[in-house]
C-alpha positions as CSV (number, residue, x, y, z in Angstrom):
1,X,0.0,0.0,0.0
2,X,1.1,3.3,-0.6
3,X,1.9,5.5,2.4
4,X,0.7,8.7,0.6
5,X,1.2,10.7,3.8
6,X,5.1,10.0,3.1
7,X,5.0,10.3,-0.6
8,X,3.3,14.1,0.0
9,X,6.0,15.0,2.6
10,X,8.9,13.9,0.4
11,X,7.6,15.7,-2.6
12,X,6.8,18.8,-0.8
13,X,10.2,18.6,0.8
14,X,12.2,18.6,-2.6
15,X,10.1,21.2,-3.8
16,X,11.4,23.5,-1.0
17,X,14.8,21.7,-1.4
18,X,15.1,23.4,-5.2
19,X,13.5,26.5,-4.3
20,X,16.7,27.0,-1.6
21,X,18.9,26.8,-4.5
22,X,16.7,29.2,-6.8
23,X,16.9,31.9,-3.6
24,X,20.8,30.9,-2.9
25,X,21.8,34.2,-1.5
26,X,19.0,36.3,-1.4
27,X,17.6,37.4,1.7
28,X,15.2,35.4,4.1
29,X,12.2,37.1,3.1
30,X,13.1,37.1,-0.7
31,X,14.0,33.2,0.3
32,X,10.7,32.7,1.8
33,X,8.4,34.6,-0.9
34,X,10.2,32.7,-3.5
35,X,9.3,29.3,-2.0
36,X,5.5,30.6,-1.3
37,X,5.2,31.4,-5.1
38,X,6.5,27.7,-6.0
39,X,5.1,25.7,-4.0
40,X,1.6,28.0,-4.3
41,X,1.7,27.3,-8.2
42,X,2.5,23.3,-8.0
43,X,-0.1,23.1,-5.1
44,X,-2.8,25.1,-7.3
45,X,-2.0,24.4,-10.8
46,X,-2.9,28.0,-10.9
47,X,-0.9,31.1,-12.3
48,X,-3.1,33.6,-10.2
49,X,-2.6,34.9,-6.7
50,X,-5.8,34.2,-5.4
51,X,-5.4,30.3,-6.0
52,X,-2.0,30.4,-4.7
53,X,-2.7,32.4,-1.6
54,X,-5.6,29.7,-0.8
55,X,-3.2,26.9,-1.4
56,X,-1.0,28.1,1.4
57,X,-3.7,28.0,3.7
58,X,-2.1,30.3,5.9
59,X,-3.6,31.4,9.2
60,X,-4.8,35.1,8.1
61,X,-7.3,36.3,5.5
62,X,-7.1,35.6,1.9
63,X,-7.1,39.1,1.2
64,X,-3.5,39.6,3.2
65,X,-1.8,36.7,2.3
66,X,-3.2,38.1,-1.9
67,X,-1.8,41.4,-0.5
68,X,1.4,40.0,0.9
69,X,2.4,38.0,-2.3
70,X,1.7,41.1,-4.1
71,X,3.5,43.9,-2.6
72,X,6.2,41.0,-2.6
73,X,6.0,40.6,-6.5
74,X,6.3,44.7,-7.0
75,X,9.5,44.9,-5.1
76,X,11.3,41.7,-6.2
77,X,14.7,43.3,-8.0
78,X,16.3,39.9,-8.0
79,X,15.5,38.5,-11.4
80,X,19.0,37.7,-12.6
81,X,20.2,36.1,-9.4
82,X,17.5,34.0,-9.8
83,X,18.3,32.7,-13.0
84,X,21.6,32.3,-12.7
85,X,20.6,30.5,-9.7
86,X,18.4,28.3,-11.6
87,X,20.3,27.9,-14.3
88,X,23.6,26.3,-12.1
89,X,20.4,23.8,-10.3
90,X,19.9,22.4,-14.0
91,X,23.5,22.4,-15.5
92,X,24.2,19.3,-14.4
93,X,21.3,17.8,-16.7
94,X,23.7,18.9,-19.6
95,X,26.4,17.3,-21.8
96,X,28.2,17.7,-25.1
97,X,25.4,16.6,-27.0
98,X,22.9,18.9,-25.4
99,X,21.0,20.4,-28.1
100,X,19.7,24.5,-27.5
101,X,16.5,25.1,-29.2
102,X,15.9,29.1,-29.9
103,X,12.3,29.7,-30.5
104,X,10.4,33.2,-29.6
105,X,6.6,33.0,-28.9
106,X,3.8,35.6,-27.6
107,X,1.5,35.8,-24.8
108,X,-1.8,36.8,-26.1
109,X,-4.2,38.8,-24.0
110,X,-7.3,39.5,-25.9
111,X,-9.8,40.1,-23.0
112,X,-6.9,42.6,-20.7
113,X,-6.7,46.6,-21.5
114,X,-5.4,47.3,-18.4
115,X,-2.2,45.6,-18.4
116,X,1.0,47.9,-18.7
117,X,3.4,47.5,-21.0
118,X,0.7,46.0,-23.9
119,X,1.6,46.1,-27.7
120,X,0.7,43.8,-30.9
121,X,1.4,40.6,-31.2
122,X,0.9,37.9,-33.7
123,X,-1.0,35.1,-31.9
124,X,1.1,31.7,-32.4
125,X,-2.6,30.0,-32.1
126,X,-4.3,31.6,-34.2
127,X,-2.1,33.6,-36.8
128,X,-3.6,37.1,-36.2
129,X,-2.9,40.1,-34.9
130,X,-3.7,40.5,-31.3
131,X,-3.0,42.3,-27.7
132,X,-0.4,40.8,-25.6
133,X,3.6,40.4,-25.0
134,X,6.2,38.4,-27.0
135,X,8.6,36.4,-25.6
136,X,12.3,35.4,-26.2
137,X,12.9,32.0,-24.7
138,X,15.6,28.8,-25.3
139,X,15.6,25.4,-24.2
140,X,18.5,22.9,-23.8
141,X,17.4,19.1,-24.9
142,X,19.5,16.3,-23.6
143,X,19.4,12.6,-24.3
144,X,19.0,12.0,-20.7
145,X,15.8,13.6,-20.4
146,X,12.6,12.7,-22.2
147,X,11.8,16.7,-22.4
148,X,13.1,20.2,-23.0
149,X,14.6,22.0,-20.2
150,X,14.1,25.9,-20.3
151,X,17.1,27.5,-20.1
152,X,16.5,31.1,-21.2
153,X,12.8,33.5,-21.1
154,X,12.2,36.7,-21.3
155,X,9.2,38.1,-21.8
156,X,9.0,42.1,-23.5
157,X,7.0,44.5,-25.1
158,X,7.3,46.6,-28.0
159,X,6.2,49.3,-26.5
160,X,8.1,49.4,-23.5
161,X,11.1,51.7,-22.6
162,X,14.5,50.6,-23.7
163,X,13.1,48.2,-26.2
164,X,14.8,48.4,-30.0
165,X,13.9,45.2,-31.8
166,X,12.7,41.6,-31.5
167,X,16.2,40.8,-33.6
168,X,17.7,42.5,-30.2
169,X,15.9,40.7,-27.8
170,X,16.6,37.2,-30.1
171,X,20.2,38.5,-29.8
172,X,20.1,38.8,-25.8
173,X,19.0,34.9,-26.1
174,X,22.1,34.2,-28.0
175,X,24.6,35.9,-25.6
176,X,23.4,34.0,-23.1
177,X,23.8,30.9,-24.5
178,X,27.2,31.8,-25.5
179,X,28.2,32.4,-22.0
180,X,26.8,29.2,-20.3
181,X,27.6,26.6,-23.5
182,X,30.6,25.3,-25.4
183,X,30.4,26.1,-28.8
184,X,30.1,22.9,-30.1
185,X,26.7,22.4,-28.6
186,X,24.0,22.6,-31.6
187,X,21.7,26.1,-31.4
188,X,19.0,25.1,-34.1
189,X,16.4,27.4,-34.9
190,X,13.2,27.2,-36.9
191,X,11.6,29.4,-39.5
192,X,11.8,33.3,-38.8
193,X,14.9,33.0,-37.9
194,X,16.7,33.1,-41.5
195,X,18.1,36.1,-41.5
196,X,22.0,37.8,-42.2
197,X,21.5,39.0,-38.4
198,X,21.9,35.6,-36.8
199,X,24.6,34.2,-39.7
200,X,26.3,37.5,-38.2
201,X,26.6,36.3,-34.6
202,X,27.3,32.6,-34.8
203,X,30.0,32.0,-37.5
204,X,32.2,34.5,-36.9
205,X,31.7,33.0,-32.8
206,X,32.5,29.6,-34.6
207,X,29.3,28.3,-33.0
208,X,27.6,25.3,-34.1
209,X,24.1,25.7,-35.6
210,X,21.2,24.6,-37.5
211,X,19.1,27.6,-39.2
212,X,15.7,26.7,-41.4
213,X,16.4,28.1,-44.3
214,X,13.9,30.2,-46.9
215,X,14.0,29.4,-50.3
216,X,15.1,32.8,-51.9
217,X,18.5,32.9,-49.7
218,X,21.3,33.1,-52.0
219,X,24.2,30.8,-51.0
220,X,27.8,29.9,-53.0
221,X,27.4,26.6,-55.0
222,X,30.6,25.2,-56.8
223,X,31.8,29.0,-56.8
224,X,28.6,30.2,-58.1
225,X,25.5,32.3,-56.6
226,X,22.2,30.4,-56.9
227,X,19.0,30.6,-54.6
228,X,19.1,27.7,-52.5
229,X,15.2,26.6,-53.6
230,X,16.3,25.8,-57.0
231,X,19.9,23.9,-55.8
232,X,17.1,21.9,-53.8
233,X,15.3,20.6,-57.2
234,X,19.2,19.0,-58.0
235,X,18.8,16.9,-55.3
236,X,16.3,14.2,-54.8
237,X,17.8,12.2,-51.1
238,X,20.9,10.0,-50.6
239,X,19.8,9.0,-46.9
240,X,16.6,7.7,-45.8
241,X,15.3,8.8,-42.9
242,X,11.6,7.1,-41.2
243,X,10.0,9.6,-39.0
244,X,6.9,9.4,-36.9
245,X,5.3,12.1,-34.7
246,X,3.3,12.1,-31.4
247,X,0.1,12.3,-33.5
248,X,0.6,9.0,-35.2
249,X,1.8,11.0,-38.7
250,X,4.7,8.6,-40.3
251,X,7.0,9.4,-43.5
252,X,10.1,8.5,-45.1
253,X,12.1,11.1,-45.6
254,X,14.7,11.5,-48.6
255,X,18.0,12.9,-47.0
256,X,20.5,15.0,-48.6
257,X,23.5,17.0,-48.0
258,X,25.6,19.4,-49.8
259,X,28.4,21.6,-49.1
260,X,27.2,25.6,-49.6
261,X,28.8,28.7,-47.8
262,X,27.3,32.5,-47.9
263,X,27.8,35.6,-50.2
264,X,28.7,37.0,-46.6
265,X,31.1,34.3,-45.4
266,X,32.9,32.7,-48.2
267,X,35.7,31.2,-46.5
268,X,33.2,29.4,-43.6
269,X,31.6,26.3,-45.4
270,X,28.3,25.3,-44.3
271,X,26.1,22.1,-45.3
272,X,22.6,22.5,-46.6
273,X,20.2,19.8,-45.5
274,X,17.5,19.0,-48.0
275,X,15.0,16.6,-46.8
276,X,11.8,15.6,-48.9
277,X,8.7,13.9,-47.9
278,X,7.8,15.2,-44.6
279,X,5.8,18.2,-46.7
280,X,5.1,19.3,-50.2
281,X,8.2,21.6,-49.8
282,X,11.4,20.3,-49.4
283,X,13.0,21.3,-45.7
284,X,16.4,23.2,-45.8
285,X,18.0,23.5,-42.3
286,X,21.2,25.3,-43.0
């Protein structure tokens, strides 16, 4: 039988366990706040300070302990210890072959107008244009764990103070990972991200990389300029490659791979990857 009285105790007691090292060096009530907010949003399943404040079931109103959490969340300065702090928790979980996935996304908020800091957004879920925040995230995959681990998030606005561009903020991600991984770890990055701003950061950093390409980039073929859709037709898969997805969708992919470097870069050779028959189009990861 199943002593869940110990199971419960031993679960809540490594949740405080990682929260100490989240808060390692902050002060005890930054510590304690920090733990509150943790535990609060496993406990609830809840995002909102009302449901955390009634999972504490602390011996005062709702209202104060809402109040307390609150006036706690306005003064917290200590985001960066914090994720450095996380960030040395998790490192362990990483190796060599750790892959870093850059992907940016958007909180939309279509029923808020009181919110600070609000600007446009293109909603991921639906593809239109709505009210919200983007954000500017990275996760590091291992082959030791079954999922992603977020590494890196920010989330901004367009309209905020200081802000210059969402290539900016995509750039903050990269630094970042440049100063907590080796080079040689893969950064791969999905469609959006083609463009001469990230080429710029990562070869001349000699940094390992996979980019989706577009089809109208221009790359150096055999010495000559052609767009990398129509080197694509020449090639129709070396390498096969079965694929399944979560959802049950299987295909056998036709691999190819061909030496290419940039107008930009001539002397850094690259390989284009052209795989058919997972869509209509041919992929090209870069």
């Amino acid at each position: 039988m199943v002593n869940y009285n110990t199971l419960g105790h031993n679960l809540k007691r490594g949740v405080f366990n990682f929260c100490m090292k989240l808060s390692k060096g902050l002060k005890k009530p930054a510590r304690k706040f920090i733990a509150d907010m943790v535990y609060g949003m496993l406990a609830s399943k809840s995002p909102y300070l009302t449901e955390i404040a009634r999972s504490l079931n602390e011996e005062i109103s709702l209202d104060k302990t809402v109040e307390r959490l609150s006036r706690n969340l306005m003064n917290f300065n200590k985001a960066e210890t914090l994720a450095e702090n996380y960030f040395n928790t998790v490192a362990p979980s990483f190796d060599e072959q750790t892959v870093l996935i850059i992907d940016g996304s958007d909180v939309s908020k279509p029923c808020s107008s009181k919110l600070e800091g609000l600007c446009k957004v293109r909603d991921g879920s639906t593809g239109e244009i709505a009210t919200g925040y983007w954000l500017a995230g990275a996760s590091a995959l291992s082959a030791n764990h079954k999922q992603p681990i977020p590494v890196y998030s920010r989330i901004y606005s367009s309209v905020e103070e200081g802000y210059e561009s969402n290539n900016v903020e995509t750039l903050k991600t990269l630094e970042f990972l440049s100063a907590h991984f080796p080079k040689s770890n893969i950064r791969v990055f999905d469609r959006g991200y083609d463009g001469g701003y990230i080429f710029d950061y990562l070869i001349p950093r000699g940094e390992s990389f996979v980019v989706r390409l577009v089809g109208n980039r221009n790359c150096i073929y055999k010495g000559e300029a052609v767009l990398v859709s129509r080197l694509a037709k020449k090639y129709k898969g070396k390498y096969l490659l079965k694929f399944e997805s979560k959802g049950g969708k299987k295909a056998v992919c036709k691999i190819s791979s061909v030496p290419i470097c940039l107008p930009a870069y001539p002397d850094n050779p690259l390989n284009l990857v052209i795989c058919r028959g997972f869509g209509k189009e041919p992929l090209m990861p870069g």
